[in-house]
VODODO-80220 format. One record per residue (C-alpha): residue number from 1; residue in three letters; x, y, z. Coordinates in Angstrom, 3 decimals. Each point is the difference from the previous one (the first is absolute). Layout:
ATOM pos code       px       py       pz
ATOM NUM  ALA        X        Y        Z
...
END
This chain:
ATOM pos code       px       py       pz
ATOM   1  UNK   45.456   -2.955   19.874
ATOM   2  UNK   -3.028   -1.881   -0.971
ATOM   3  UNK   -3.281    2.461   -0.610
ATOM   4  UNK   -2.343   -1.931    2.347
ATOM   5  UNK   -2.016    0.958    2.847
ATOM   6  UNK   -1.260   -1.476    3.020
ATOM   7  UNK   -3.747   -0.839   -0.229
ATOM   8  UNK   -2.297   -2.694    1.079
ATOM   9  UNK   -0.776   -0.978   -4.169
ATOM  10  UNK    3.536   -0.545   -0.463
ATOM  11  UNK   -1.893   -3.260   -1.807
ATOM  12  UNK   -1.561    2.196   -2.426
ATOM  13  UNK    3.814    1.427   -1.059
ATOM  14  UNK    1.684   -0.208   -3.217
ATOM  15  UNK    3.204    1.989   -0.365
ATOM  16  UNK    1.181   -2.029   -2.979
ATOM  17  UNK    1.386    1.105   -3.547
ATOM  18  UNK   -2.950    0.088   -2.119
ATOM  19  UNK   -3.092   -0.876    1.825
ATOM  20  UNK   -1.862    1.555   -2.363
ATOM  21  UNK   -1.110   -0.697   -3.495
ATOM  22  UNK   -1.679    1.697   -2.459
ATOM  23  UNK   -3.474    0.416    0.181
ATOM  24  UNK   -2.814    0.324   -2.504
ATOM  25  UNK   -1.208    3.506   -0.891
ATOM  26  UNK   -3.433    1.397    0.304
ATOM  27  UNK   -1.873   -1.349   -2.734
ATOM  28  UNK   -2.247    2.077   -2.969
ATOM  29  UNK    2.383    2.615   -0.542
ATOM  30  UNK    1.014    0.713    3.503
ATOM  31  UNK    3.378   -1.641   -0.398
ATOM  32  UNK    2.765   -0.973   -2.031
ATOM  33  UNK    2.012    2.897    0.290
ATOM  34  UNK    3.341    0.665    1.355
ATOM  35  UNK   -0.037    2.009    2.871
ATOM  36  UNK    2.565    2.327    2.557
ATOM  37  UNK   -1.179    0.233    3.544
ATOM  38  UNK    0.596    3.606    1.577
ATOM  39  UNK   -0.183   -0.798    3.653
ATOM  40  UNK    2.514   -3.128    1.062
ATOM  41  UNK    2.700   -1.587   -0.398
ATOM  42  UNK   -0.283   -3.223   -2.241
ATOM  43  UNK    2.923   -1.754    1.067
ATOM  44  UNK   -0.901   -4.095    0.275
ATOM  45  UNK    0.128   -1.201    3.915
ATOM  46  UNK    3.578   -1.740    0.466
ATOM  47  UNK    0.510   -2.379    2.963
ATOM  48  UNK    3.229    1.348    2.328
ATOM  49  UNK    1.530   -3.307   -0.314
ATOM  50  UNK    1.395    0.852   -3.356
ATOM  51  UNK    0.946    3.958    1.344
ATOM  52  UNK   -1.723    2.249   -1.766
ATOM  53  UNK   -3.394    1.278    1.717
ATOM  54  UNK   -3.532    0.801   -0.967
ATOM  55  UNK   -3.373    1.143    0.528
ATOM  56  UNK   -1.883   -2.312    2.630
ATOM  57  UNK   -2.683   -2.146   -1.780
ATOM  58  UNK   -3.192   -1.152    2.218
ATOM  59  UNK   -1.725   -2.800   -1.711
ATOM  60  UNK   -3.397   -0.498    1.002
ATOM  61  UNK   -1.312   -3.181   -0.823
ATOM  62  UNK   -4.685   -0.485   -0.054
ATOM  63  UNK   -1.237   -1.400    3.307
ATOM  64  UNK   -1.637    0.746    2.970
ATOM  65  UNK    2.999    2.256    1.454
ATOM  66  UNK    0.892    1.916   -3.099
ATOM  67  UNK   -1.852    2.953    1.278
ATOM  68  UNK    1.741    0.316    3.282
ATOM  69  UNK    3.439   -1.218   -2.132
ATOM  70  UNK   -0.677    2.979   -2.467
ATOM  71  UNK   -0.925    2.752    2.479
ATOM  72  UNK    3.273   -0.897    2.107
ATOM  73  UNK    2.053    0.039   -2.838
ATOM  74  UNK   -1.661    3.471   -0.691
ATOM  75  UNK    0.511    1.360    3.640
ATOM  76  UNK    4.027   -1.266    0.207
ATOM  77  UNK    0.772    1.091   -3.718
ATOM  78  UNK    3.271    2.649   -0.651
ATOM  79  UNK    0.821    1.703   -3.106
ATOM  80  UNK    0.801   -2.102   -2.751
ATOM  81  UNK   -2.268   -3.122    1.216
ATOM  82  UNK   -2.460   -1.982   -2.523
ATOM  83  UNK   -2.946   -1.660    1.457
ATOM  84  UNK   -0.951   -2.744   -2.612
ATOM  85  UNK   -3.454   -1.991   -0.002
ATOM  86  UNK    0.842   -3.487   -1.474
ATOM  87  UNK   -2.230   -1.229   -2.833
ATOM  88  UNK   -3.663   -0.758    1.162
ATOM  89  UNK   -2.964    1.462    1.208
ATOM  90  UNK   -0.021    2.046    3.514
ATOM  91  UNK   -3.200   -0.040    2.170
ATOM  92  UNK    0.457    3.042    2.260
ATOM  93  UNK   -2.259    1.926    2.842
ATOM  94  UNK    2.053    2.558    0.754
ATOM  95  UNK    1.835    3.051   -1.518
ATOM  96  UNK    3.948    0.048   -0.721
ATOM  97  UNK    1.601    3.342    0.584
ATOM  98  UNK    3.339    1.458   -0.712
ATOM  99  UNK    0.831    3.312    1.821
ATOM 100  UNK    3.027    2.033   -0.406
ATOM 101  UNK    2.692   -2.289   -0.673
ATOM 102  UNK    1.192    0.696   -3.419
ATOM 103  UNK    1.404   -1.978   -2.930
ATOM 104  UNK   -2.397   -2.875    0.393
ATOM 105  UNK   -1.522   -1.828   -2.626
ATOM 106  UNK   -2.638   -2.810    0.273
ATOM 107  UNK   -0.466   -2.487   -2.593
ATOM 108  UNK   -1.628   -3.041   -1.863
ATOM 109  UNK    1.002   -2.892   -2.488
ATOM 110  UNK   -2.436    1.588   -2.325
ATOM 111  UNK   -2.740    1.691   -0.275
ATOM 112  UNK   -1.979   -3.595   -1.426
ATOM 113  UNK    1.790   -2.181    2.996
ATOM 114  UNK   -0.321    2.504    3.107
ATOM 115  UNK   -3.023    1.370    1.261
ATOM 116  UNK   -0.810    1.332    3.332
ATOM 117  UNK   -3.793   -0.304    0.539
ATOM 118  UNK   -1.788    1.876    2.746
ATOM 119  UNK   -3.596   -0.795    0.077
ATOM 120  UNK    0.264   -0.764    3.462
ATOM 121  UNK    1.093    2.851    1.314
ATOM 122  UNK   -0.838    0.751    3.621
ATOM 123  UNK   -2.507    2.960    0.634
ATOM 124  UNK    1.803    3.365    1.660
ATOM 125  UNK    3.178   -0.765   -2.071
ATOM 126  UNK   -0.453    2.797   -2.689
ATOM 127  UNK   -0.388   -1.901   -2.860
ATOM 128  UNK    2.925    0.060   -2.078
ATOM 129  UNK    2.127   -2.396   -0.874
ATOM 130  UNK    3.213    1.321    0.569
ATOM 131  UNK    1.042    3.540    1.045
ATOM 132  UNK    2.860    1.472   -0.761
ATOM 133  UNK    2.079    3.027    1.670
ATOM 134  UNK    3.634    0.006   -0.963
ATOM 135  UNK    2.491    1.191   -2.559
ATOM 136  UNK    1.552   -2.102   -2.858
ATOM 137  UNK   -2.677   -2.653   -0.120
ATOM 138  UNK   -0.493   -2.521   -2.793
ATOM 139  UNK   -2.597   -2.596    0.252
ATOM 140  UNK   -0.076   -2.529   -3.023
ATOM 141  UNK   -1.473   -3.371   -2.049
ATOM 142  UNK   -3.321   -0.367    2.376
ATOM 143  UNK   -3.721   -0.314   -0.132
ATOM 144  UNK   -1.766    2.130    2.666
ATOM 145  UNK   -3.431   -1.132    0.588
ATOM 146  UNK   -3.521    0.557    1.591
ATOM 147  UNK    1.034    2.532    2.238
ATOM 148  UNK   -3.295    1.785    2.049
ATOM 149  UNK    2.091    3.224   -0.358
ATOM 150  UNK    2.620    1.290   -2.283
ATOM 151  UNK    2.636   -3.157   -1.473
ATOM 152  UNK    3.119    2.086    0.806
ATOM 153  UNK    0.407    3.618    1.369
ATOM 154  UNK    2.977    1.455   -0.025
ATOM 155  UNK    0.328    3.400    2.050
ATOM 156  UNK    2.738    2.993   -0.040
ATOM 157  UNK    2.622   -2.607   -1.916
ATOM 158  UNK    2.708    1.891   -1.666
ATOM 159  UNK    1.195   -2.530   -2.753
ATOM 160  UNK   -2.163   -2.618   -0.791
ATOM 161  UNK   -0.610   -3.135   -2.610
ATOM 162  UNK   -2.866   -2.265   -0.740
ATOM 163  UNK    1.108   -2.222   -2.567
ATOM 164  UNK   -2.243   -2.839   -0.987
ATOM 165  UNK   -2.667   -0.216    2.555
ATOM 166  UNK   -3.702   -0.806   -0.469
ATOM 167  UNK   -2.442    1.237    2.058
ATOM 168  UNK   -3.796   -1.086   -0.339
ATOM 169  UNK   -3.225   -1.005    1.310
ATOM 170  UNK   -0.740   -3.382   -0.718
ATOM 171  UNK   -4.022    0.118    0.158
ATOM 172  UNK    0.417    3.019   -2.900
ATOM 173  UNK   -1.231    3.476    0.149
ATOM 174  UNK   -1.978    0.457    2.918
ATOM 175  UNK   -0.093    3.181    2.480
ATOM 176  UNK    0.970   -1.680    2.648
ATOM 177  UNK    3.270   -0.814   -1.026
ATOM 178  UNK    3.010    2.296    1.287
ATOM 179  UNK   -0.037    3.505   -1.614
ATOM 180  UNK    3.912   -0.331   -1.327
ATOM 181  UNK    2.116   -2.964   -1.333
ATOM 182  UNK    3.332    1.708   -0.298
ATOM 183  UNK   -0.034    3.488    2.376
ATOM 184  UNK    2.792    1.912    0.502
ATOM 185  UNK   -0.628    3.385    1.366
ATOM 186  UNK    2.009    3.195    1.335
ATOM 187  UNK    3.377   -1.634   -1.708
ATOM 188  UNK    2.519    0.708   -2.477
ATOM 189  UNK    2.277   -1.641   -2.564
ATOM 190  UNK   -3.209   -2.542   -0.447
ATOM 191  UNK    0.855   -2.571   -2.605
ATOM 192  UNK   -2.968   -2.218   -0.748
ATOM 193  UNK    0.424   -2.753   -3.123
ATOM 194  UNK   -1.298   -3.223   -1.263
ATOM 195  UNK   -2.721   -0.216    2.357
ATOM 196  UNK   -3.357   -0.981   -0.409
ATOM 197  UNK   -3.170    1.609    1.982
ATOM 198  UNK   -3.789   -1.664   -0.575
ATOM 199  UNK   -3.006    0.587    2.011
ATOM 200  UNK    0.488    3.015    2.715
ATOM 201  UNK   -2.950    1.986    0.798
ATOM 202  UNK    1.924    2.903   -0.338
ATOM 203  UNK    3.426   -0.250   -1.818
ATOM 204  UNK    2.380   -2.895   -1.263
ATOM 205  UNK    2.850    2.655   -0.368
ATOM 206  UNK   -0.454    3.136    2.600
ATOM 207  UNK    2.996    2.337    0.157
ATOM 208  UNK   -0.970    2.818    2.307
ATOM 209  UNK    1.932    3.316    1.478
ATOM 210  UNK    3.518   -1.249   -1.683
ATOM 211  UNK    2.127    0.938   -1.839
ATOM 212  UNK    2.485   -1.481   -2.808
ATOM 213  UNK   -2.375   -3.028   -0.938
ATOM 214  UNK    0.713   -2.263   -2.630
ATOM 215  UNK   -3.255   -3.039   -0.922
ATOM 216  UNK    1.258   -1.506   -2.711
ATOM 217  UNK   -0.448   -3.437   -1.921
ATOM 218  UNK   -3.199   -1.038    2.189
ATOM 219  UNK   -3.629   -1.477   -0.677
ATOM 220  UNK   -3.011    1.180    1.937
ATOM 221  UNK   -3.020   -1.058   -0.043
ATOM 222  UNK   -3.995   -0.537    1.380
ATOM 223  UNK    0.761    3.211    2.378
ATOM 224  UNK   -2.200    2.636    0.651
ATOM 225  UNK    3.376    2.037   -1.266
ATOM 226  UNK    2.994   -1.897   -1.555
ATOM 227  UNK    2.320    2.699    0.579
ATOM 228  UNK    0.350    2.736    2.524
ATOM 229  UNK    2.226    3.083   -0.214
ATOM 230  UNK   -1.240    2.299    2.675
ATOM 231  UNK    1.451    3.443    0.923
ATOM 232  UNK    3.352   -1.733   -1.038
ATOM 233  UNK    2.927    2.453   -1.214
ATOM 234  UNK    2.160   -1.870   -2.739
ATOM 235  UNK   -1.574   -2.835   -1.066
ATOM 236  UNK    0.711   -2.025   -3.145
ATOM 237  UNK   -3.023   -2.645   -1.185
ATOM 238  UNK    1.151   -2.012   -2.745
ATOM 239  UNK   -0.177   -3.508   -1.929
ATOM 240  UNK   -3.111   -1.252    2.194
ATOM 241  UNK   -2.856   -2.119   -1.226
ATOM 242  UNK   -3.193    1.942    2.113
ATOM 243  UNK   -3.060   -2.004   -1.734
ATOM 244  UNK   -3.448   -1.185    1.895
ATOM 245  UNK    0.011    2.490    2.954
ATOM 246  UNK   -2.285    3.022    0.293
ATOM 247  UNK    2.620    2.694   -0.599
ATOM 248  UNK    3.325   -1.419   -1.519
ATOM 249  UNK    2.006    2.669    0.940
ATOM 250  UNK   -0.811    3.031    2.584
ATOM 251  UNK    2.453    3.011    0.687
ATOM 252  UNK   -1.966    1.965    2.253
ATOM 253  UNK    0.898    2.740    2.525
ATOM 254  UNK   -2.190    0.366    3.127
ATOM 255  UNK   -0.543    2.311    2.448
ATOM 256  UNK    0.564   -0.372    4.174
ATOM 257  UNK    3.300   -1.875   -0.779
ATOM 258  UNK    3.238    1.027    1.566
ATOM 259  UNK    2.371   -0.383   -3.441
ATOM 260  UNK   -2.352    2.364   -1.838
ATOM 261  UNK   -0.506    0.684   -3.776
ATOM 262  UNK    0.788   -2.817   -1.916
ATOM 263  UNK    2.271    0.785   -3.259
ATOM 264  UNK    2.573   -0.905   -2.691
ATOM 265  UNK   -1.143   -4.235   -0.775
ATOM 266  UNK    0.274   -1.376   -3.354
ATOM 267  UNK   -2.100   -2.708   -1.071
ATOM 268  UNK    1.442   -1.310   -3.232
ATOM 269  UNK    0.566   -3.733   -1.744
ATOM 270  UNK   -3.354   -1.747    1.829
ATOM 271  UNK   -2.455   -1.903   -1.511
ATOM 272  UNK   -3.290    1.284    1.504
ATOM 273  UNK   -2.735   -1.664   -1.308
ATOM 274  UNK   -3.598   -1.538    0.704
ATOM 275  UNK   -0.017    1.743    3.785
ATOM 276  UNK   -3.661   -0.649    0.279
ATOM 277  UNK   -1.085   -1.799    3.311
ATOM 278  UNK   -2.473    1.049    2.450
ATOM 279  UNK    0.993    2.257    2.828
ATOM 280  UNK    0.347   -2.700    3.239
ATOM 281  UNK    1.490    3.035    2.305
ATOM 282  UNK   -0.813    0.367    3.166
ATOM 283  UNK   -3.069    3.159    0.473
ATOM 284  UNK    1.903    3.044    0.688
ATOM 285  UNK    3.428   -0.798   -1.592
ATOM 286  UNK    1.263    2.529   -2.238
ATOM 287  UNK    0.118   -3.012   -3.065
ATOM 288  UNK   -3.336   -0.595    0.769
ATOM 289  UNK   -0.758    3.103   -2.321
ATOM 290  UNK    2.075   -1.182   -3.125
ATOM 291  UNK   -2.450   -1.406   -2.837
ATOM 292  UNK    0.191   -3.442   -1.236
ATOM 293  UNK    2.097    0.804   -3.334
ATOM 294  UNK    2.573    2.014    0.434
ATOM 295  UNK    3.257   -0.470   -1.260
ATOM 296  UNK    2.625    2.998    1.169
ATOM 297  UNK   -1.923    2.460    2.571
ATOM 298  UNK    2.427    3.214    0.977
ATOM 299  UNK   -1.654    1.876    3.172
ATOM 300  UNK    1.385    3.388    1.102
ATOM 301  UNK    4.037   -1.111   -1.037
ATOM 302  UNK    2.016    1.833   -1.287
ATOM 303  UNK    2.670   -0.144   -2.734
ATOM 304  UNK   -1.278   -3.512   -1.115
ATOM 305  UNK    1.658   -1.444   -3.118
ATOM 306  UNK   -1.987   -2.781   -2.021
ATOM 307  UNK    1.591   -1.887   -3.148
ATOM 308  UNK    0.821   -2.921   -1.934
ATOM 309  UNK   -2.977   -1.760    1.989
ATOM 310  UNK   -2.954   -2.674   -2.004
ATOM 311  UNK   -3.516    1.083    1.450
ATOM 312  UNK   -2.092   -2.855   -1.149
ATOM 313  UNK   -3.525   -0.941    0.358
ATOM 314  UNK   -0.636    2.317    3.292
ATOM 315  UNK   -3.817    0.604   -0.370
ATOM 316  UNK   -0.496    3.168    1.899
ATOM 317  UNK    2.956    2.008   -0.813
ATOM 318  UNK    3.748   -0.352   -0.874
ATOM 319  UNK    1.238    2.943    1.684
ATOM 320  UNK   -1.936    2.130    2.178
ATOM 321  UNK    1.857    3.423    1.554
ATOM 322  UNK   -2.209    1.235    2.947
ATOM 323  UNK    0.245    2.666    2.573
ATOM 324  UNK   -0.668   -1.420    3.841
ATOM 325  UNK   -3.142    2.592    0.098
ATOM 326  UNK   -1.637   -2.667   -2.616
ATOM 327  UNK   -0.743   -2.059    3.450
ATOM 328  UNK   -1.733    3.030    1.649
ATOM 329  UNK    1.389   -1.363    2.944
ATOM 330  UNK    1.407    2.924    2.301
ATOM 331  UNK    3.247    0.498    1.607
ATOM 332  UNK    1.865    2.218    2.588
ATOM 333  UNK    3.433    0.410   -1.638
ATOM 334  UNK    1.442    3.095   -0.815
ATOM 335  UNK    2.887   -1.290   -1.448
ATOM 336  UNK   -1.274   -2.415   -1.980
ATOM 337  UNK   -0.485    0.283   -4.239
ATOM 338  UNK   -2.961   -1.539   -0.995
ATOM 339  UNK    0.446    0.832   -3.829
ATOM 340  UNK    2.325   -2.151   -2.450
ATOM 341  UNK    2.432    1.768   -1.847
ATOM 342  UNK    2.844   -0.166   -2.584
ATOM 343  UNK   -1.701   -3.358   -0.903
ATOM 344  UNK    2.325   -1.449   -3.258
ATOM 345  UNK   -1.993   -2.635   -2.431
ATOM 346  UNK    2.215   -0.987   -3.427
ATOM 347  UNK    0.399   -3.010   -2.431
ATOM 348  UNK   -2.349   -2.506    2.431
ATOM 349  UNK   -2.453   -2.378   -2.255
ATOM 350  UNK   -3.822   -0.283    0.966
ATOM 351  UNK   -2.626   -2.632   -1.133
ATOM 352  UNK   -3.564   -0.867    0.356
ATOM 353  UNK   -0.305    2.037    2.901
ATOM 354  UNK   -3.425    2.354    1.813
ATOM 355  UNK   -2.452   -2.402   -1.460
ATOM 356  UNK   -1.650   -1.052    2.943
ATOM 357  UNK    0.555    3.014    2.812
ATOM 358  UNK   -0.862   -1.739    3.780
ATOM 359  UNK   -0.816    2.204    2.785
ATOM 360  UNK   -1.623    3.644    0.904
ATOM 361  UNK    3.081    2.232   -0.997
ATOM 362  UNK    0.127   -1.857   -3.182
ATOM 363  UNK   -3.643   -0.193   -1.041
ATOM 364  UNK    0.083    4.006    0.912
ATOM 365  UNK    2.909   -0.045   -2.690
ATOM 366  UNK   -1.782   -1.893   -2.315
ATOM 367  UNK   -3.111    2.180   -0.760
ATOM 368  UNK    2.394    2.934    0.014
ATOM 369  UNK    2.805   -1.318   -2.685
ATOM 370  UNK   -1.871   -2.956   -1.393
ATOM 371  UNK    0.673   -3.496   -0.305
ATOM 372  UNK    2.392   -1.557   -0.548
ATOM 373  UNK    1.675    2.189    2.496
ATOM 374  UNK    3.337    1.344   -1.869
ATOM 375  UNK    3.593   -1.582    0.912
ATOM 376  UNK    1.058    3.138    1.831
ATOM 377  UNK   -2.554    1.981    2.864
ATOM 378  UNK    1.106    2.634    1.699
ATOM 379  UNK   -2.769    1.648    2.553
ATOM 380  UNK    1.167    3.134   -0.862
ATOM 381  UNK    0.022    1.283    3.579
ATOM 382  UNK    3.209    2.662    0.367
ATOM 383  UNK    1.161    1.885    2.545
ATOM 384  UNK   -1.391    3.408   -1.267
ATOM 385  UNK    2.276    2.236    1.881
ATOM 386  UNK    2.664   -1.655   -1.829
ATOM 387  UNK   -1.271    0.900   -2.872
ATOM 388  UNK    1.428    3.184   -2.481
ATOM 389  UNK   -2.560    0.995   -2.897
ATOM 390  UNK   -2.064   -2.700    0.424
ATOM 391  UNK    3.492   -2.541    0.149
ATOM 392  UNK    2.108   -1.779    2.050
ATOM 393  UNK    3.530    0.834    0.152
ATOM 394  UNK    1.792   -2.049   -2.947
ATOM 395  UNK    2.183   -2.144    2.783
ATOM 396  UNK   -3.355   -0.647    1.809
ATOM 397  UNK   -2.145   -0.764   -3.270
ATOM 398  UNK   -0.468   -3.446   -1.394
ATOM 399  UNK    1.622   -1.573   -3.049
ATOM 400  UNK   -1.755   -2.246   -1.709
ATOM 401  UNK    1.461   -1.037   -3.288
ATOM 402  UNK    1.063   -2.967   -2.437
ATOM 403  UNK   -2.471   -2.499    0.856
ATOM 404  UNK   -1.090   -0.799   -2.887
ATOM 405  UNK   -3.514   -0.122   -0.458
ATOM 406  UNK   -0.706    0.236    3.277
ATOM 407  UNK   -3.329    2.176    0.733
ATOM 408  UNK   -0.465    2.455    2.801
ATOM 409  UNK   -2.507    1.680    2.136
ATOM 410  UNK    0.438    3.000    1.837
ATOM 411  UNK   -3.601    0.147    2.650
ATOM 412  UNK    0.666    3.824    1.550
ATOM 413  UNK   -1.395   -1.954    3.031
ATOM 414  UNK    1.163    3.257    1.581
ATOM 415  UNK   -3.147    2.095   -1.412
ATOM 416  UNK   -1.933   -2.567    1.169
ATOM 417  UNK    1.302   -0.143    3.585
ATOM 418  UNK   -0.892    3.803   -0.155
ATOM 419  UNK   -3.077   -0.604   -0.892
ATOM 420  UNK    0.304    1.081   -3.602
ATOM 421  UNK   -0.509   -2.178   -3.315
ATOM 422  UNK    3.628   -1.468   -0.962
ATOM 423  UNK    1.368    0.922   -3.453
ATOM 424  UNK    0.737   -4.067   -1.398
ATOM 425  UNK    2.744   -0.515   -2.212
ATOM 426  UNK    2.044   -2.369   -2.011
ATOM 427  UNK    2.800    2.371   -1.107
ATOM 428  UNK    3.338   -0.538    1.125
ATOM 429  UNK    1.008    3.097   -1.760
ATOM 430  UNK    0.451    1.949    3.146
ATOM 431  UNK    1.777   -3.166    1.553
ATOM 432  UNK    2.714   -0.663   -2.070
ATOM 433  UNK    2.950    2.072    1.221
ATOM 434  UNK    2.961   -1.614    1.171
ATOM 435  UNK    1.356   -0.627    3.465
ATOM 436  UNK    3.340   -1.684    0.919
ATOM 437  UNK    0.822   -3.322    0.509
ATOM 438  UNK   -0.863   -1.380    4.155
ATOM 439  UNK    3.854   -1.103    0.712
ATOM 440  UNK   -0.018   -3.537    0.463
ATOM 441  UNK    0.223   -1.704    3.861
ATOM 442  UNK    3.743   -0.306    1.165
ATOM 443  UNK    0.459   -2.563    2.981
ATOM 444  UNK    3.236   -1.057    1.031
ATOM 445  UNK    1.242   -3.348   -1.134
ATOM 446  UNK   -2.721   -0.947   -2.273
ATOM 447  UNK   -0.171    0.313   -4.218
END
C-alpha cells in the first residue's frame, strides 16, 4: 500500500524516489564531513505505485501559507515522517512545535538555500523558533534566523541530531537577540555536528542537564558564549572552530538545577582562539560574568579532560578552572558541588594569550599573578574538607602535564575568600600526578 495520508496539503506532497539531493555543507569548517545520524531511519521516500513504502515527505514550498502548511504538517506527523522546507527564504510569525511523536526529522536544501526567518514573530508566542519535545529527532541543512527568543529548543528528547543548521542574528551581537541558537536541554543521546552558531546573547551551542552529548565539527561565533556544556554527564567537545565570542568554550556546573553536578566532558581537537568580544548578555545572566578573553573556562565540573586543543590569541586567559564561589553569588542547594575536581589538562598548545585581561575577576588576577596572565589559572578555591594533609585525594586532584611551555598560576583565591593573603604560585609541581583517561561518549548508531 502506498505510504500517503489524507491531508488538506496533499499539494505540498512528494512521495517520489529521490526527492532529495545533496545539499551544501556548512561552510568555514563546519562541514565537509561524512556523517551517521543516531535517531532515524534514512531510507529515501518511495512512491507506493512501484510497492515498496517510505517515510512521508511534506514539502513546504515560501509563501504566504507556509506557516499554517508547516505547523499542520507538524500537528498530523507519525513516526518516520520528514517535514522538508523547499529552497528559499521563510517569513514566519509564529512558533512550529513538535510534541511527542517520535522519529521525526525536519529539514532544509541546505543550510545556504533554506532559512526560516522570524523577525516577525507575534508577541505572547515565547520566542523561539521551533520547540521541540519528542524522541529520535533530526533536524538538518537550514538557516534559523532572528528569532526574539531561543532559534530552536529542544526539551526531554531522547535521541537527537542537528546536522548542518545555522542559527544567527542577522543585526550581529546585540542583547536583545535570543539567549540560545541551538538549545537542547534535559535530553540524552544529543548528537550536535556541522552547525554553525553567531550572535546569541547567551550561547550559540547550550547543552544543559543531559547526558551522552556529542558537539562536534561546528563553528561558533560573536556569542556571549560559543559553547555551552552545563551540568551535562558525558559529554564529548571536539574538532570545533570557537573564535570571536567572549568565552569559546564553557563547561560549567551550576547550582538549583535538577540534573546536578556536572562531570566526565572532554574537550579535545578545537581550535580556540581570539575569544575576545565584549560581553552583550543580558544583566543578570550567569554569562554575563565571563570576561571578554577567555578561551576554555571549567566551573565546579568534575572529571573534565582537555587535550589536543590550539588556544590562540585569547587575550584574557586560555584556560581558566574556577570554583562557582568565585561569583559570590549564594545558593540553597545541599546537594550541589560547587568545587571542580579531577580536572585533566595534557599535550594542548597555547599562544599569545593573558595580554590584555578584560573585566573585574581578571584585573583582580592581574595585579595578583602579573601580566600577561599565564596560559593556565586555577583560583585555587578547594573543597577543604576534602582535603588530607593539606591535599586532595589523588582521583580528585588535578593533572596538569605535557603542555609544553605552557605557564600556570595557581591564585589560593581560597585564603582570600577567608579573608587571609593567598599564597600565588606558578608551580605545577604539586599538579602533575596522573588521573585516567574520561571514557569517550558512546551513543547508539553514530561513529
Amino acid at each position: 500500500m502506498p505510504h500517503i495520508r489524507s491531508t488538506s496539503i496533499a499539494t505540498c506532497l512528494l512521495i517520489v524516489a529521490g526527492c532529495t539531493s545533496s545539499t551544501p555543507t556548512a561552510r568555514d569548517g563546519a562541514g565537509g564531513q561524512s556523517t551517521t545520524t543516531a535517531t532515524t531511519d534514512d531510507t529515501e521516500a518511495t512512491s507506493g505505485m512501484f510497492g515498496v513504502e517510505g517515510p512521508l515527505v511534506t514539502i513546504i514550498e515560501p509563501g504566504p501559507d507556509a506557516l499554517s502548511q508547516a505547523q499542520e504538517a507538524l500537528i498530523l506527523a507519525e513516526a518516520g515522517d520528514v517535514i522538508e522546507f523547499a529552497a528559499g527564504k521563510f517569513e514566519f510569525n509564529g512558533t512550529l512545535s513538535l510534541d511527542g511523536v517520535r522519529d521525526v526529522t525536519i529539514r532544509g536544501k541546505g543550510i545556504e538555500q533554506t532559512t526560516l526567518n522570524f523577525a516577525n514573530l507575534q508577541a505572547g508566542k515565547g520566542g523561539e523558533g521551533l520547540k521541540i519535545k519528542a524522541d529520535n529527532f533530526t533536524i538538518e541543512d537550514l538557516t534559523i534566523e532572528d528569532t526574539p527568543g531561543d532559534a530552536i529548543k529542544l526539551q526531554e528528547c531522547n535521541g537527537l541530531t542537528m546536522r548542518r543548521v545555522r542559527t544567527w542574528w542577522t543585526k550581529g551581537p546585540d542583547a536583545s537577540n535570543g539567549a540560545y541558537g541551538l538549545y537542547p536541554v534535559m535530553s540524552t543521546n544529543v548528537l550536535i555536528e556541522h552547525c554553525v552558531a553567531e550572535c546569541a546573547s547567551d550561547a550559540g551551542i547550550y547543552v544543559g542537564q543531559s547526558r551522552q552529548v556529542v558537539v562536534r565539527h561546528c563553528r561558533v561565533e560573536r556569542n556571549v558564549a560559543g559553547i555551552e556544556i552545563e551540568n551535562c554527564l558525558s559529554a564529548d567537545v571536539y574538532e570545533n572552530a570557537a573564535t570571536n565570542n567572549t568565552g569559546g568554550i564553557l563547561v560549567f556546573s551550576l547550582p538549583g538545577l535538577t540534573l546536578k553536578n556536572g562531570s566526565d566532558c572532554r574537550v579535545f581537537k578545537n581550535e580556540v582562539s581570539e575569544n575576545n568580544h565584549s560581553n552583550f548578555a543580558k544583566e543578570g545572566a550567569m554569562v554575563a560574568t565571563v570576561p571578554p578573553g577567555s578561551g576554555l573556562m571549567i566551573m565546579a565540573n568534575d572529571r573534565v579532560e582537555v587535550f589536543d586543543n590550539n588556544f590562540v590569541g585569547n587575550a584574557s586567559a586560555h584556560c581558566l578552572i574556577v570554583s562557582f564561589l568565585i561569583t559570590q553569588r549564594k545558593f540553597d542547594d545541599a546537594g550541589y558541588d560547587p568545587y571542580p575536581e579531577a580536572i585533566h589538562i595534557h599535550d594542548n598548545t597555547f599562544s599569545a594569550g593573558g595580554t590584555d585581561p578584560q573585566g573585574e575577576y581578571f584585573t583582580m588576577y592581574t595585579a595578583m599573578a602579573g601580566k600577561p596572565l599565564p596560559d593556565i589559572v586555577f583560583d585555587g578555591v578547594v573543597d577543604a574538607a576534602k582535603l588530607v594533609n593539606g591535599k586532595l585525594p589523588p582521583d580528585q586532584s588535578f593533572s596538569i602535564v605535557d603542555n609544553g611551555e605552557a605557564t600556570f598560576v595557581n591564585l589560593d583565591l581560597s585564603k582570600l575568600l577567608a579573608g587571609a593573603v593567598p599564597n600565588v604560585s606558578t608551580n605545577l609541581e604539586p599538579f602533575s600526578g596522573s588521573l585516567p583517561r574520561v571514557g569517550a561518549v558512546v551513543i547508539p548508531g553514530v561513529e
